[in-house]
N, C-alpha and C positions, 0 to 999 in steps of 0.2 A: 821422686823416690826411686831408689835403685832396686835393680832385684837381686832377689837373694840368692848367691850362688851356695848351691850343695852339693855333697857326698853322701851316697848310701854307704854303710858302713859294708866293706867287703869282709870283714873278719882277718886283713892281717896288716890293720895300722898298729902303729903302737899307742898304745893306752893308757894314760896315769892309773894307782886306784882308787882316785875318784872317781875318773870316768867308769871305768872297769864296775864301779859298787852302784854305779847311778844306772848304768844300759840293764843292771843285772833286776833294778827297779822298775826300769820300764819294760820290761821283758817279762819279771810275774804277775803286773797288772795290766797285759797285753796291750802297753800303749803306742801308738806308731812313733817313731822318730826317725830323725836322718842327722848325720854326721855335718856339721857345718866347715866346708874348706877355711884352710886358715888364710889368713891375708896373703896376697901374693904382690901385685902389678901395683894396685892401688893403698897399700900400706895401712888399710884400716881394720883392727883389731877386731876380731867377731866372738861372738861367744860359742860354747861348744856345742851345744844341739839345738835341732829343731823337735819341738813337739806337736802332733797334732790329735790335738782330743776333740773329736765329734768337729764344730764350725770354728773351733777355739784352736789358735796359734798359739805356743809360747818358746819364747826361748832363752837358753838355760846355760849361765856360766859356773861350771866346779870348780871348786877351789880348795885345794888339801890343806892341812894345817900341821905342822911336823912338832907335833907337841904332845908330852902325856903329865901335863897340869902342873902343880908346882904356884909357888908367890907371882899373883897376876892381879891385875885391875880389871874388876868387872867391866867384860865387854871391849877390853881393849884386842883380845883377838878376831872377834870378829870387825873392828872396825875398822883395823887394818887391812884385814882381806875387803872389805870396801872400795876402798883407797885403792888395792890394786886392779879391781876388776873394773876400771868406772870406763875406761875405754870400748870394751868389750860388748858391757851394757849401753853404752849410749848408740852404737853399732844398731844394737837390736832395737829402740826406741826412735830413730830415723825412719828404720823400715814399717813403725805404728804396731810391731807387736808388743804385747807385754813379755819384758826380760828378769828373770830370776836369777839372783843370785845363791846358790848352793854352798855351804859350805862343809866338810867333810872331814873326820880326823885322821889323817894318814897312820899315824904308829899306834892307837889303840881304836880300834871301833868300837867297842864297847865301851868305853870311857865319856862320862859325858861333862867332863871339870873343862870350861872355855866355852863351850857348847850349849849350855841351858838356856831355859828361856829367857833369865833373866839376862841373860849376855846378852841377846840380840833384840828383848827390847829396849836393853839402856844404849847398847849401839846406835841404834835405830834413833830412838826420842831422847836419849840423854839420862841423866842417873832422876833416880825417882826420889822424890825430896817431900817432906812429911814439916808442913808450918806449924809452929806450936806457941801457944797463948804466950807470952812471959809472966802475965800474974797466975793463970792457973793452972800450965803444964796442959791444956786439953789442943789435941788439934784439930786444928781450924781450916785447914788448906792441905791438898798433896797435888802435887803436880811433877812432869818431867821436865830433868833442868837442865846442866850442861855436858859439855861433850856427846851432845848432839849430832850423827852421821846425816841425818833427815832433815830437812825444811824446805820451805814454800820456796824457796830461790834455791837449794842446793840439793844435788844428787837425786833431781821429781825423775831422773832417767827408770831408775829402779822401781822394778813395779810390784816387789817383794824382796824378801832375803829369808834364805830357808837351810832348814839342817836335814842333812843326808847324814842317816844312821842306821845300825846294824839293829835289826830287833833282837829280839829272842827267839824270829823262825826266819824275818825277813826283811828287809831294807824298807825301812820307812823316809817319808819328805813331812817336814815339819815348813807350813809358810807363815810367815810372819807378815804383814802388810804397812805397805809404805802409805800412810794415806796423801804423802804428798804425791806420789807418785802422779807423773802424765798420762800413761796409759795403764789406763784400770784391769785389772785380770777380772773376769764374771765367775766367783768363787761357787755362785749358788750350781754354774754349770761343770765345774770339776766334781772328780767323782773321788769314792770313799775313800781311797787311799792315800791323797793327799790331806793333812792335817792343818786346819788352817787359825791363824789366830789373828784377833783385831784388836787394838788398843784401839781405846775413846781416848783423843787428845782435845784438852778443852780448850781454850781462849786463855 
């Protein structure tokens, strides 16, 4: 296992505004981070912070989204930003911490069309599908189906996926849980201001 090289953030990198909307997060919920160096010698993609809450590591790739809604496929923005962050995340899941992936609306923060939950659970588990009788119209089955970002063999790197958003006084994280994920986050031990959501995926 390698170790993880870091930057404390000196205050004059430059900054996306994700990162800029995420440090501003961890900053009113006084939590510590450090600026992750980006790859240099050895070519491997890292994601952009370190977190450390109490005994708990995490670490955390942002991702803007340059979009303010319009004709879309449920979920297909966020599964895209999947797709591009998987290097980053798999970085952080070598080194056994749990890696979150963030995602953010760059041209509206207050806009939440791309962004809901149901985006990133059908990202996550696939479109949610409702079996229905043929002679009686009653249903009998719902389950999540395809276009599926998550399974036991693909993308366990990720150990969540989460929405970074503007409140109404102040930046909330929304996590959503990979249950395939490899390395588990202990959600019981983060604290109030992360938002945490778990889908039951059956058999």
């Amino acid at each position: 296992m390698q170790p993880v090289r870091l930057l404390v953030y000196s205050g004059n990198e430059m900054k996306t505004a994700s990162e800029s909307a995420f440090e501003s997060f961890l900053k009113e919920n006084n939590l510590t981070f450090e600026k992750i160096e980006e790859a240099k010698e050895d070519g491997a993609r890292r994601p952009d912070y370190l977190v450390q809450i109490g005994d708990i590591k995490l670490m955390f790739e942002i991702k803007g989204l340059n979009f303010a809604g319009g004709n879309r496929t449920i979920g297909d923005h966020v599964r895209r930003t999947i797709n591009e962050a998987r290097g980053q995340v798999r970085y952080a899941a070598e080194q056994g911490i749990p890696a979150v992936l963030l995602v953010y609306n760059n041209l509206d923060q207050l806009f939440s069309s791309g962004i809901e939950d149901h985006d990133f659970t059908t990202a996550i588990y696939g479109e949610y599908t409702l079996l229905f009788d043929r002679n009686t119209g009653a249903p009998v089955d719902a389950f999540y189906g395809r276009n599926q970002s998550m399974r036991k063999e693909s993308n366990i790197e990720f150990s969540a996926i989460g929405r970074l958003k503007q409140g109404s006084r102040r930046m909330t994280v929304t996590l959503f849980d990979n249950v395939f994920s490899q390395v588990k986050i202990p959600y019981e031990k983060l604290p109030a201001c992360f938002d945490v959501i778990r889908v039951n995926i059956s058999a």
